[in-house]
Backbone of each chain as nested JSON, in Angstrom:
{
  "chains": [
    {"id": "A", "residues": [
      {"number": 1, "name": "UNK", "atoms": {"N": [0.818, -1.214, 0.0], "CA": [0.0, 0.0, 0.0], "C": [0.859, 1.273, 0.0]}},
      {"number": 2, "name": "UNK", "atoms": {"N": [0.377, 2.324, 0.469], "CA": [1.155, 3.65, 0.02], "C": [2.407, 4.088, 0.66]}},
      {"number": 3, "name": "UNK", "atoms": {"N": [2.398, 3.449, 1.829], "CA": [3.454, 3.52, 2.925], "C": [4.799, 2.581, 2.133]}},
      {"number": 4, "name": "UNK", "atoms": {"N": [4.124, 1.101, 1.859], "CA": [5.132, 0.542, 0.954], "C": [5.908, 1.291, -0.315]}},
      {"number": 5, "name": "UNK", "atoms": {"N": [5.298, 1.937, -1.025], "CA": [5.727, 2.494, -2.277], "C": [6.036, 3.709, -1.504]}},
      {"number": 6, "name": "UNK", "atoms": {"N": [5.613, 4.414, -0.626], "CA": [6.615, 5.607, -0.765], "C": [8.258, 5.163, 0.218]}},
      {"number": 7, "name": "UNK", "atoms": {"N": [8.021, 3.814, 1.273], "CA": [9.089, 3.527, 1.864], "C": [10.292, 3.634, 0.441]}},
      {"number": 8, "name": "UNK", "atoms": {"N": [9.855, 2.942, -1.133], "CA": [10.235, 2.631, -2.122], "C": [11.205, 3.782, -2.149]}},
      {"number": 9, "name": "UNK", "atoms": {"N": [10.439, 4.817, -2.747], "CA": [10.797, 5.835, -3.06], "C": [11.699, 7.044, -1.965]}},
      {"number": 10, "name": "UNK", "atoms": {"N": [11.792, 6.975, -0.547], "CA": [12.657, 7.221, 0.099], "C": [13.976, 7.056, -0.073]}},
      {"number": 11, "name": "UNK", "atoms": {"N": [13.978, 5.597, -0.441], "CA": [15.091, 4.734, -0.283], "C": [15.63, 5.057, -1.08]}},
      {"number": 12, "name": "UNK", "atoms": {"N": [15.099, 4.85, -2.695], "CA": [15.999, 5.389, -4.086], "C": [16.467, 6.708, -3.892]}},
      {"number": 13, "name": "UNK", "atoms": {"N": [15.428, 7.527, -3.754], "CA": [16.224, 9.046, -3.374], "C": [17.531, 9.407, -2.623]}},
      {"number": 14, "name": "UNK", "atoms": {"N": [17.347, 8.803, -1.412], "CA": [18.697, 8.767, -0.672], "C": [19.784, 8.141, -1.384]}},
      {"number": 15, "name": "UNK", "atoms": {"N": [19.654, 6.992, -1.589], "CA": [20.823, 6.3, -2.124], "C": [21.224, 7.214, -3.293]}},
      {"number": 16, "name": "UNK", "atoms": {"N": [20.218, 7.806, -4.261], "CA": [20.893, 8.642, -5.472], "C": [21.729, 9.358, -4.537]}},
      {"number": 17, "name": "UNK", "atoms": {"N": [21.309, 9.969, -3.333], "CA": [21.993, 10.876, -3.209], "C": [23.766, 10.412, -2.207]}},
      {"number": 18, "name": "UNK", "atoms": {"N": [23.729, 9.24, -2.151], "CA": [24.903, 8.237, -1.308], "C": [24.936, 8.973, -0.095]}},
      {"number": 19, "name": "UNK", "atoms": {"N": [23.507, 8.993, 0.557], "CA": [23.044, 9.204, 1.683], "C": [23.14, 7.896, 2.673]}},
      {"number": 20, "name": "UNK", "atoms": {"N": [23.874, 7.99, 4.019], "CA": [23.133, 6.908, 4.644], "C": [22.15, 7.481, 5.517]}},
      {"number": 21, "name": "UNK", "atoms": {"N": [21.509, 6.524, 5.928], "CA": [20.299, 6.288, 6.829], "C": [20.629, 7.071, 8.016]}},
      {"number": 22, "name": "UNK", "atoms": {"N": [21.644, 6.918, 8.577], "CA": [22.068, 8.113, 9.816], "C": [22.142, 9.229, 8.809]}},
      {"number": 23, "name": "UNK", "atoms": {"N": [23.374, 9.565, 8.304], "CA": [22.739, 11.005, 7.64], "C": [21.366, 11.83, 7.148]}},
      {"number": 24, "name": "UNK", "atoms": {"N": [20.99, 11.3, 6.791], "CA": [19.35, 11.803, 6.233], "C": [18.319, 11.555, 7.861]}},
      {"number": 25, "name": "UNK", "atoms": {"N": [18.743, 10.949, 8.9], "CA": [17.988, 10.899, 10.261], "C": [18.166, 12.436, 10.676]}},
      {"number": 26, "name": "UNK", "atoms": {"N": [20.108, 12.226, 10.667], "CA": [20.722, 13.682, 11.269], "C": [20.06, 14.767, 10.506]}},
      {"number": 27, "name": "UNK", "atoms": {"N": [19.666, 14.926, 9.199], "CA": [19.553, 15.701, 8.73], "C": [17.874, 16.33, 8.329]}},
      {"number": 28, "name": "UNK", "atoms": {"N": [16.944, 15.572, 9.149], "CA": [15.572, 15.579, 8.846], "C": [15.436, 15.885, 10.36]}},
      {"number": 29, "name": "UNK", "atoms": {"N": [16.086, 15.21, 11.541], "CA": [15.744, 15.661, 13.041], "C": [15.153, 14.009, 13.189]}},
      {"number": 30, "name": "UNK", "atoms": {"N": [15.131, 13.161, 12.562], "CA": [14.448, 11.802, 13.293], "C": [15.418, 11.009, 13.752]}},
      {"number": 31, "name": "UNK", "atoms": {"N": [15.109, 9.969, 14.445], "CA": [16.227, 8.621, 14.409], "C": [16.254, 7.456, 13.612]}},
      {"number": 32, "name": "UNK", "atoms": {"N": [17.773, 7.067, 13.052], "CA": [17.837, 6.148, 12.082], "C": [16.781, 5.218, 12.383]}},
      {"number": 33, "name": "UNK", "atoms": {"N": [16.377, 4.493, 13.167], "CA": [15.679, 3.685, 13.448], "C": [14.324, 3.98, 12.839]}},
      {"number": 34, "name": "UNK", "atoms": {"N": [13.95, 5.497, 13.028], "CA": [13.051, 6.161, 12.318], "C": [12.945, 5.672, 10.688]}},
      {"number": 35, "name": "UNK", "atoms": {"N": [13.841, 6.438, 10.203], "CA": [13.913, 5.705, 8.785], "C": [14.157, 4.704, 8.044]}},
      {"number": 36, "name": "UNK", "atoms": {"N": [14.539, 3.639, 9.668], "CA": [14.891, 2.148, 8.675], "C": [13.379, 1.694, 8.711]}},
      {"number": 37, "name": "UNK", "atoms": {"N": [12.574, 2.372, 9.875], "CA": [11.132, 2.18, 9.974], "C": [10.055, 2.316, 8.518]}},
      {"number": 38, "name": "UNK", "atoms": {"N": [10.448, 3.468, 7.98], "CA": [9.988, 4.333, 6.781], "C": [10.586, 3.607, 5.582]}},
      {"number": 39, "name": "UNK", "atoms": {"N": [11.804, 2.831, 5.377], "CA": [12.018, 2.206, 4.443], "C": [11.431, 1.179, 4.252]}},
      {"number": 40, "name": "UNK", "atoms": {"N": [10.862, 0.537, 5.169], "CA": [10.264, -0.761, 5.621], "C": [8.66, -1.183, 4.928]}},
      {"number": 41, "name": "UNK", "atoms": {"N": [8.615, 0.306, 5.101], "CA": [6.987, 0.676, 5.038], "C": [6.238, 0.448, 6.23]}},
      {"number": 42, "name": "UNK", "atoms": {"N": [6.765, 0.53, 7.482], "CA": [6.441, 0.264, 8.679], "C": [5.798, 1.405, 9.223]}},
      {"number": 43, "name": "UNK", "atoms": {"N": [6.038, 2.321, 8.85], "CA": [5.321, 3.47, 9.778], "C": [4.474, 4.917, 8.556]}},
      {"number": 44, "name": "UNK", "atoms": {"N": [3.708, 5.205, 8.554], "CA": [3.33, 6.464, 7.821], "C": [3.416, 7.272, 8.092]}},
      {"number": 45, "name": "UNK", "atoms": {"N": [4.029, 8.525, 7.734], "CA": [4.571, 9.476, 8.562], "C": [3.569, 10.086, 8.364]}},
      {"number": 46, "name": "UNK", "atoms": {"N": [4.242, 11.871, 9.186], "CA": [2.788, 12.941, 8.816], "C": [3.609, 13.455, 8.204]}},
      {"number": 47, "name": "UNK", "atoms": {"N": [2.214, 14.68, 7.314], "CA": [2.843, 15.384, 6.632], "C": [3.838, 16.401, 6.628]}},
      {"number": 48, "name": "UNK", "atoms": {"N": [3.893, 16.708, 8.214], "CA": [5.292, 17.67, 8.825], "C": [6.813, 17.07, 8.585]}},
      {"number": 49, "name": "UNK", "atoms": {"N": [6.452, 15.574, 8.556], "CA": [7.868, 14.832, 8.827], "C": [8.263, 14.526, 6.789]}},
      {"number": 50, "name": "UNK", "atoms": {"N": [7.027, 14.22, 6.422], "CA": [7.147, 14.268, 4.783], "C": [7.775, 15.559, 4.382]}},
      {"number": 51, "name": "UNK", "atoms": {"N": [7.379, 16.598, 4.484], "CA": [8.556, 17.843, 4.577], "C": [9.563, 17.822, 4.656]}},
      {"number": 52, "name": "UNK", "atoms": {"N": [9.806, 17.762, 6.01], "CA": [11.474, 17.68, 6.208], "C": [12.245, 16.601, 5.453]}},
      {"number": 53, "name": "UNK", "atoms": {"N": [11.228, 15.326, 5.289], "CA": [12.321, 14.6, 4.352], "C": [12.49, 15.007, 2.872]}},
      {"number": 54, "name": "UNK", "atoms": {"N": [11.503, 15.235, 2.316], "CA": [11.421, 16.07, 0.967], "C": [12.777, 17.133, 1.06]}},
      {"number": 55, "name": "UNK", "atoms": {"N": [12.848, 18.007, 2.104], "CA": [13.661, 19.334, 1.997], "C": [15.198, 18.044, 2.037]}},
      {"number": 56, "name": "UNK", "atoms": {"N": [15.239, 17.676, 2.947], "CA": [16.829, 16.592, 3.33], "C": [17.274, 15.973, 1.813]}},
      {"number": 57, "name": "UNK", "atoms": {"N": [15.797, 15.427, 1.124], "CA": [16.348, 14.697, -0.515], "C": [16.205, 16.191, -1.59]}},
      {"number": 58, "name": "UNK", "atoms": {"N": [16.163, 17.057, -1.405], "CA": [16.049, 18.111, -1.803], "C": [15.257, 17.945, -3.534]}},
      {"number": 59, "name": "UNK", "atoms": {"N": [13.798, 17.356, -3.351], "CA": [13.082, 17.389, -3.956], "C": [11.227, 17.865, -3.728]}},
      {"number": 60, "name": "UNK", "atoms": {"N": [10.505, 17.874, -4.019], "CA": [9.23, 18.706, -3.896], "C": [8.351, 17.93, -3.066]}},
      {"number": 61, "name": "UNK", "atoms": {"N": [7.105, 18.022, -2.248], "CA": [6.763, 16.554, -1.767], "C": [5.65, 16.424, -2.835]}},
      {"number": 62, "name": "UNK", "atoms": {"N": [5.376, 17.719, -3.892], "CA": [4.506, 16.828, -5.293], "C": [5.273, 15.873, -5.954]}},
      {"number": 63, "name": "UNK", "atoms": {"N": [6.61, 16.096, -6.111], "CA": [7.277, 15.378, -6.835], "C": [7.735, 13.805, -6.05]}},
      {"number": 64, "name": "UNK", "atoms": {"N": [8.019, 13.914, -4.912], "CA": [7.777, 12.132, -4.05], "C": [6.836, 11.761, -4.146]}},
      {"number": 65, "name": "UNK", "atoms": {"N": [5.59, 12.483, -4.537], "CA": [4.523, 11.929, -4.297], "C": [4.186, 10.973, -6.034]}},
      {"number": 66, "name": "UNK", "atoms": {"N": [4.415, 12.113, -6.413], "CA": [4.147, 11.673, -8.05], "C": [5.346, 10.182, -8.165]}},
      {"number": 67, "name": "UNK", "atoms": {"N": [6.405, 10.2, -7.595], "CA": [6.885, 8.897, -7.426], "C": [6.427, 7.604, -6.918]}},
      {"number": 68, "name": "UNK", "atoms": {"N": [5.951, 8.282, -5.893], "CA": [5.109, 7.282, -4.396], "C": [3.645, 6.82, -5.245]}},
      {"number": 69, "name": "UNK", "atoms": {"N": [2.857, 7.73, -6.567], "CA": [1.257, 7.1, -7.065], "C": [2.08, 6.209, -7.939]}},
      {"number": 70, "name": "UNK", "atoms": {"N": [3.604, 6.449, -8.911], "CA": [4.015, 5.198, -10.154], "C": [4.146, 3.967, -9.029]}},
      {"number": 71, "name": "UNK", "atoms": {"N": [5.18, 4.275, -8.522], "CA": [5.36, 2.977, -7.772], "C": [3.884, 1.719, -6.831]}},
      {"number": 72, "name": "UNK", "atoms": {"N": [3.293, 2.792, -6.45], "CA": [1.696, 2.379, -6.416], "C": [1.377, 1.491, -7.197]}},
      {"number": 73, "name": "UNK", "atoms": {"N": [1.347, 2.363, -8.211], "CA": [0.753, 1.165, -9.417], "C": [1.072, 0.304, -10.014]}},
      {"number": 74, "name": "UNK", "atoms": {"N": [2.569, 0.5, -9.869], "CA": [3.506, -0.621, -10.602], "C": [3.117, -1.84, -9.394]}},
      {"number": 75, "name": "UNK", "atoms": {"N": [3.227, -1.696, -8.093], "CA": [2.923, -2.585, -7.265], "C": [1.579, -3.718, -7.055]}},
      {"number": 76, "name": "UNK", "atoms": {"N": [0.768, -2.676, -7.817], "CA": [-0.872, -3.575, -7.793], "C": [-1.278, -4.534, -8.928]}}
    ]},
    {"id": "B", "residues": [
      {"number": 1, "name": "UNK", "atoms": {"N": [3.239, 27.249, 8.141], "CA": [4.034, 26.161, 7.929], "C": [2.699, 24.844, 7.319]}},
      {"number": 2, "name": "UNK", "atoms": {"N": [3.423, 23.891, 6.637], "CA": [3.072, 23.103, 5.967], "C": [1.589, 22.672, 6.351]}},
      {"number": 3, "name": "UNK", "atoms": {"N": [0.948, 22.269, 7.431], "CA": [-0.214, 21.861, 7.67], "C": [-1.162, 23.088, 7.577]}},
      {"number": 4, "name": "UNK", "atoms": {"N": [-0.642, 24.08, 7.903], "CA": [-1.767, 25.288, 7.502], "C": [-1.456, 25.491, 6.015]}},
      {"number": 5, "name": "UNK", "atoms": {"N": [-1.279, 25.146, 5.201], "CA": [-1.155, 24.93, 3.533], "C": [-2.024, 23.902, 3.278]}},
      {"number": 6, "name": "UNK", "atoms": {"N": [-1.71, 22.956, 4.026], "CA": [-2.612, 21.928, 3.446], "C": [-3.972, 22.034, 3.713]}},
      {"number": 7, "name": "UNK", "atoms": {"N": [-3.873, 22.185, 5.287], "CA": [-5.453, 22.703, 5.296], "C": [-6.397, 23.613, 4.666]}},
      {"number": 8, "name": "UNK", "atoms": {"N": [-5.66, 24.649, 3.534], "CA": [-6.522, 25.333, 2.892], "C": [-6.886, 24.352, 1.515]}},
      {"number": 9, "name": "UNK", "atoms": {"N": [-5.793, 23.959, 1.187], "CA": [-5.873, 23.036, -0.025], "C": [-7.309, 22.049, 0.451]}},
      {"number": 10, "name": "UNK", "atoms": {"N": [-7.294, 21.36, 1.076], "CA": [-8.496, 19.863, 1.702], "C": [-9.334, 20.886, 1.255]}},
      {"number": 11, "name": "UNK", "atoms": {"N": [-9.122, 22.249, 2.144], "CA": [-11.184, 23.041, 2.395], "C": [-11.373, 23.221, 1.33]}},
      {"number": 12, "name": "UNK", "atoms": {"N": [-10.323, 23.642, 0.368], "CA": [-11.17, 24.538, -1.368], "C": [-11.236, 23.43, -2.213]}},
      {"number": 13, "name": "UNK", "atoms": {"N": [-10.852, 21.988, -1.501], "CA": [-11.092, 21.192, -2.544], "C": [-12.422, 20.234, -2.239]}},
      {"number": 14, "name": "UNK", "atoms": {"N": [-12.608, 20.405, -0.4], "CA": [-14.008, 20.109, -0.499], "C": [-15.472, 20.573, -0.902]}},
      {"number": 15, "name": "UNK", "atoms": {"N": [-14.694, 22.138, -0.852], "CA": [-15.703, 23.226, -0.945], "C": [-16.27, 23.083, -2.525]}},
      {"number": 16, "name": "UNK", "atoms": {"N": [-15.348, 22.779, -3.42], "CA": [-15.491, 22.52, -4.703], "C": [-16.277, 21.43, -5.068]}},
      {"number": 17, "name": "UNK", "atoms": {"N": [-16.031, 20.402, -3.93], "CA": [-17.205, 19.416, -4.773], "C": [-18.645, 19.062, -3.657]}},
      {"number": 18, "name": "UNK", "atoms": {"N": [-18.719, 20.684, -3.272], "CA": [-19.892, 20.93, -2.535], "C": [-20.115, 19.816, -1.494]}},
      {"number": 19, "name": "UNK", "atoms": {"N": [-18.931, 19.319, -0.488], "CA": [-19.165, 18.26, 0.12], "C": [-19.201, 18.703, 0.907]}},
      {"number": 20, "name": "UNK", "atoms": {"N": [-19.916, 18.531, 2.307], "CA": [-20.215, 19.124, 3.529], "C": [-18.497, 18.211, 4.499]}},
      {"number": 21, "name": "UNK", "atoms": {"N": [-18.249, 18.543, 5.637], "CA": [-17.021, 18.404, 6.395], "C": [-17.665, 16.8, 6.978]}},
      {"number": 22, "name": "UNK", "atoms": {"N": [-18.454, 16.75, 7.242], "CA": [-19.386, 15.632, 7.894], "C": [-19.147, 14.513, 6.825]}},
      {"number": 23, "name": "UNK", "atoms": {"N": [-19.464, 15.136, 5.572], "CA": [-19.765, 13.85, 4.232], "C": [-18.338, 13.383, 3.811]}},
      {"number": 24, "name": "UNK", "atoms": {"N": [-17.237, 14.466, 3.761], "CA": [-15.847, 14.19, 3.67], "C": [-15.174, 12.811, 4.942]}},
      {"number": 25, "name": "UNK", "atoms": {"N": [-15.8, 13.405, 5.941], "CA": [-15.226, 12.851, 7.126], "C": [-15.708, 11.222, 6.978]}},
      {"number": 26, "name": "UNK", "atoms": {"N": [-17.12, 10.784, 6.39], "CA": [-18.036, 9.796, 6.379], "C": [-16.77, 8.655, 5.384]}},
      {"number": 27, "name": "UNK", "atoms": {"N": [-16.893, 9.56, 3.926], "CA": [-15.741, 9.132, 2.651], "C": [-14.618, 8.366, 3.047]}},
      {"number": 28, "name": "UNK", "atoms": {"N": [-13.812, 9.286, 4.119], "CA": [-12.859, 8.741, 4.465], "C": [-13.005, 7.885, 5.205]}},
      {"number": 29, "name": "UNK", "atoms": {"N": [-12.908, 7.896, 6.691], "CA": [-13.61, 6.981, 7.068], "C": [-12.592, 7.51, 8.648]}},
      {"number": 30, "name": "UNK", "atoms": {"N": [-13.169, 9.094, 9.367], "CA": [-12.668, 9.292, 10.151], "C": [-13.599, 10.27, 10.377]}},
      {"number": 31, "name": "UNK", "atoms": {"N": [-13.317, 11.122, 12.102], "CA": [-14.742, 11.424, 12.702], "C": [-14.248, 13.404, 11.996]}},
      {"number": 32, "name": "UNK", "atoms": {"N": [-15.468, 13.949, 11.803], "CA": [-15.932, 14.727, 11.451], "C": [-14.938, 15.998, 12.373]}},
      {"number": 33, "name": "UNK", "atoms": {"N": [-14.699, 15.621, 13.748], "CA": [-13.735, 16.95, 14.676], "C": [-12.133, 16.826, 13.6]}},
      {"number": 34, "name": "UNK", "atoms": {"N": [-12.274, 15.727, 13.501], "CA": [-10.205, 15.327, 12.83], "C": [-10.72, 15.617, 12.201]}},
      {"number": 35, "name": "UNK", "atoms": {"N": [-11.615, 16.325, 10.698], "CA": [-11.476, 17.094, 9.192], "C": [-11.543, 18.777, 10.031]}},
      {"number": 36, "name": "UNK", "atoms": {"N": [-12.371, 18.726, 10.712], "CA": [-12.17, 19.84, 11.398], "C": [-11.173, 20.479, 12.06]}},
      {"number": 37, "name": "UNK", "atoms": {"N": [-10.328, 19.693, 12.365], "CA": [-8.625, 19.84, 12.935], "C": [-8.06, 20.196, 12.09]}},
      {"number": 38, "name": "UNK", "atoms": {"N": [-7.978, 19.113, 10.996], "CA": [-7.537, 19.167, 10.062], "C": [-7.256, 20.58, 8.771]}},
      {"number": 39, "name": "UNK", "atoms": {"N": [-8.464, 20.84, 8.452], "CA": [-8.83, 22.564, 7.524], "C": [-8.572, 23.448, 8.581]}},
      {"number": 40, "name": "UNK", "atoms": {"N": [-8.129, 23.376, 9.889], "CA": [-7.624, 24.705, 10.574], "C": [-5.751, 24.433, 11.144]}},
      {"number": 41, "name": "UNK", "atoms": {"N": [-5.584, 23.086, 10.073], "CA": [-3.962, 23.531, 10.276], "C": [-3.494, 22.813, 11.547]}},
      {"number": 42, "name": "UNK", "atoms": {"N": [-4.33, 21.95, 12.675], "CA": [-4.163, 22.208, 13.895], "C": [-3.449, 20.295, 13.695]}},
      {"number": 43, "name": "UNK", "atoms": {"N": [-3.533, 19.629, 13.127], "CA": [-3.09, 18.131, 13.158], "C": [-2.232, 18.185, 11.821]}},
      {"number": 44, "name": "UNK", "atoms": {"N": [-1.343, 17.001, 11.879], "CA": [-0.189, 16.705, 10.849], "C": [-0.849, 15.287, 10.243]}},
      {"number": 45, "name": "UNK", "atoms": {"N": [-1.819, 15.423, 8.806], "CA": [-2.028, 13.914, 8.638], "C": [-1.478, 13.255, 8.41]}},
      {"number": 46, "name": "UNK", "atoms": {"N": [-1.224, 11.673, 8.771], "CA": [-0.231, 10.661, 8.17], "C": [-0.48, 10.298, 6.373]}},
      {"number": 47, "name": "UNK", "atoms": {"N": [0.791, 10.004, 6.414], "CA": [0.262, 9.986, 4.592], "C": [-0.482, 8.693, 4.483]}},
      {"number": 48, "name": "UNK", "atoms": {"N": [-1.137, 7.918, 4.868], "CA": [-2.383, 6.927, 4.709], "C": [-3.409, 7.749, 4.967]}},
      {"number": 49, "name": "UNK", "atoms": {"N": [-4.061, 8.808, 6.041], "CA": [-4.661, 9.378, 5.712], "C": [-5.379, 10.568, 4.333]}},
      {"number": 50, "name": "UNK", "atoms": {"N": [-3.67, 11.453, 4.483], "CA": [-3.495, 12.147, 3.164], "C": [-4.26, 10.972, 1.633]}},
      {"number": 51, "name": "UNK", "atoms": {"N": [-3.631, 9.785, 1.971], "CA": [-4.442, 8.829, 0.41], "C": [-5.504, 8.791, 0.579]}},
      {"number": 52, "name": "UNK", "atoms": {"N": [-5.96, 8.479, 1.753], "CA": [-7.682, 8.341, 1.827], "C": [-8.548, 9.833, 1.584]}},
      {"number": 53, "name": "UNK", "atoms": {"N": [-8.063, 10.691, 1.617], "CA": [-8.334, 12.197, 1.772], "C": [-8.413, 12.338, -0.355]}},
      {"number": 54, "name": "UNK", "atoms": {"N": [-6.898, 12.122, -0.183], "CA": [-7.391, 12.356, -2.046], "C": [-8.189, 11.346, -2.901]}},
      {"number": 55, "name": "UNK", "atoms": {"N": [-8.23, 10.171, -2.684], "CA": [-9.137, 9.789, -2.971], "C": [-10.647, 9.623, -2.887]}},
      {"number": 56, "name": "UNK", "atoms": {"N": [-10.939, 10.529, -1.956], "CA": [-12.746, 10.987, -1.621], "C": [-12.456, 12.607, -2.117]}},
      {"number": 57, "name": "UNK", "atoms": {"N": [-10.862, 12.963, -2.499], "CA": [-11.414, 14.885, -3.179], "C": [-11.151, 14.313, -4.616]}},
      {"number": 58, "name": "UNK", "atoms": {"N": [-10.99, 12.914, -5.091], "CA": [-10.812, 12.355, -6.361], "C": [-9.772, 13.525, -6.985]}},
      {"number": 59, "name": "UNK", "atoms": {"N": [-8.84, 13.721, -6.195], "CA": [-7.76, 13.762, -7.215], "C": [-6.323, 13.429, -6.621]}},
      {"number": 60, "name": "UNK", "atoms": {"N": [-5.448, 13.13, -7.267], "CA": [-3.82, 12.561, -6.788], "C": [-3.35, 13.19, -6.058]}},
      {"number": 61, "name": "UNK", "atoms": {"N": [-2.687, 12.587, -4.718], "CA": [-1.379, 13.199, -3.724], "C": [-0.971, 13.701, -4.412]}},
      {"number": 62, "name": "UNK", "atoms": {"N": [-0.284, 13.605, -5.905], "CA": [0.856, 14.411, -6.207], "C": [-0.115, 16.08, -6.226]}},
      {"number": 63, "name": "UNK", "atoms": {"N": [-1.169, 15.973, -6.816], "CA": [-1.558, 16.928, -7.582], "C": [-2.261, 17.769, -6.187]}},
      {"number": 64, "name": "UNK", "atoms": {"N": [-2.804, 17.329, -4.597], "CA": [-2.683, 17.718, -3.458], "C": [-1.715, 18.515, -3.455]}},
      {"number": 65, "name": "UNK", "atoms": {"N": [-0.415, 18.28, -3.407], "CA": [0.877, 18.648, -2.636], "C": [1.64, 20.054, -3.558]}},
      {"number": 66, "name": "UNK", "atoms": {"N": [1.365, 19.872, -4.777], "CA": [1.572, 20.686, -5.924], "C": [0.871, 21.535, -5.639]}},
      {"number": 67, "name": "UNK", "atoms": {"N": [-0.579, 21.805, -5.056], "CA": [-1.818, 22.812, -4.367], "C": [-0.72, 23.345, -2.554]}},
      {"number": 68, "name": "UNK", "atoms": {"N": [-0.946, 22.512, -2.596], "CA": [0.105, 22.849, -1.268], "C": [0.801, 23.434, -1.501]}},
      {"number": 69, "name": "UNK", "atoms": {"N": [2.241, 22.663, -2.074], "CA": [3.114, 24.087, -1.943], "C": [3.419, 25.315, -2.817]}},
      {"number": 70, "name": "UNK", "atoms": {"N": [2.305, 25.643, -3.34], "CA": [1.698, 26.695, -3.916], "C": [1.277, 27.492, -3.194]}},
      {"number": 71, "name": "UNK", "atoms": {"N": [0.609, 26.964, -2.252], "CA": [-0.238, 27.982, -1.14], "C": [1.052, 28.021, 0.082]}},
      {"number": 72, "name": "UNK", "atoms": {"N": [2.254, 27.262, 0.183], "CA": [2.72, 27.342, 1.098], "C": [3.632, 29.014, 0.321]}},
      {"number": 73, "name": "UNK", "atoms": {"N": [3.856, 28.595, -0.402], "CA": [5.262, 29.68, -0.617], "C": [4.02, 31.233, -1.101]}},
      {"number": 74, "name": "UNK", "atoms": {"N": [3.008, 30.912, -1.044], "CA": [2.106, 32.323, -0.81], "C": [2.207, 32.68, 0.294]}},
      {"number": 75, "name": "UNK", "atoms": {"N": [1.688, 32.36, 1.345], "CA": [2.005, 31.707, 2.577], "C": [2.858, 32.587, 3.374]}},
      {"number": 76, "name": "UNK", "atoms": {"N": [4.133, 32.338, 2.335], "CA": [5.574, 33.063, 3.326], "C": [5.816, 33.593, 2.643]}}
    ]}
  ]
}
């Protein structure tokens, strides 16, 4: 479900960016654990915390999102 | 900041398809005070909510968030 595909799309982003998982924690204010959570598709964030990760991968959150509906669909 | 963006985005997009806050709240499938929280900025929705939200204003997260931060950078 949507949590899965956007965990998807977290993950690729960072790695484009040869981010680790502590860095992008340090750099959003969460704990890694946080985002190994979010890669997982374990947790749905809110939209405050979708922000800050958007600003950390320094992309739009229309534009994760528009990632997060392909991957959606590719999934169903 | 970001949830008072969004919350204008939800209201002009319920307001648009003449849906009362009650009938939105019914759609989704959450109580009528949380849409009300919600259009005054005052809660951060999780993005499983945010999906259930665009799919009863029938149109895409991406195309939500693109309304968003439109109204956000008016905003500031």
């Amino acid at each position: 479900m949507i949590d899965k595909a956007f965990a998807q799309v977290i993950r690729e982003l960072r790695l484009s960016l040869a981010l680790s998982q502590e860095a992008l924690a340090h750099e959003v204010g969460i704990h890694r654990t946080y985002v190994s959570q979010l890669e997982r598709g374990l947790k749905s964030p809110s939209l405050k915390t979708i922000f800050k990760i958007s600003k950390a991968l320094n992309v739009s959150i229309a534009e994760m999102m528009r990632l997060t509906e392909m991957q959606l669909a590719e999934d169903s």
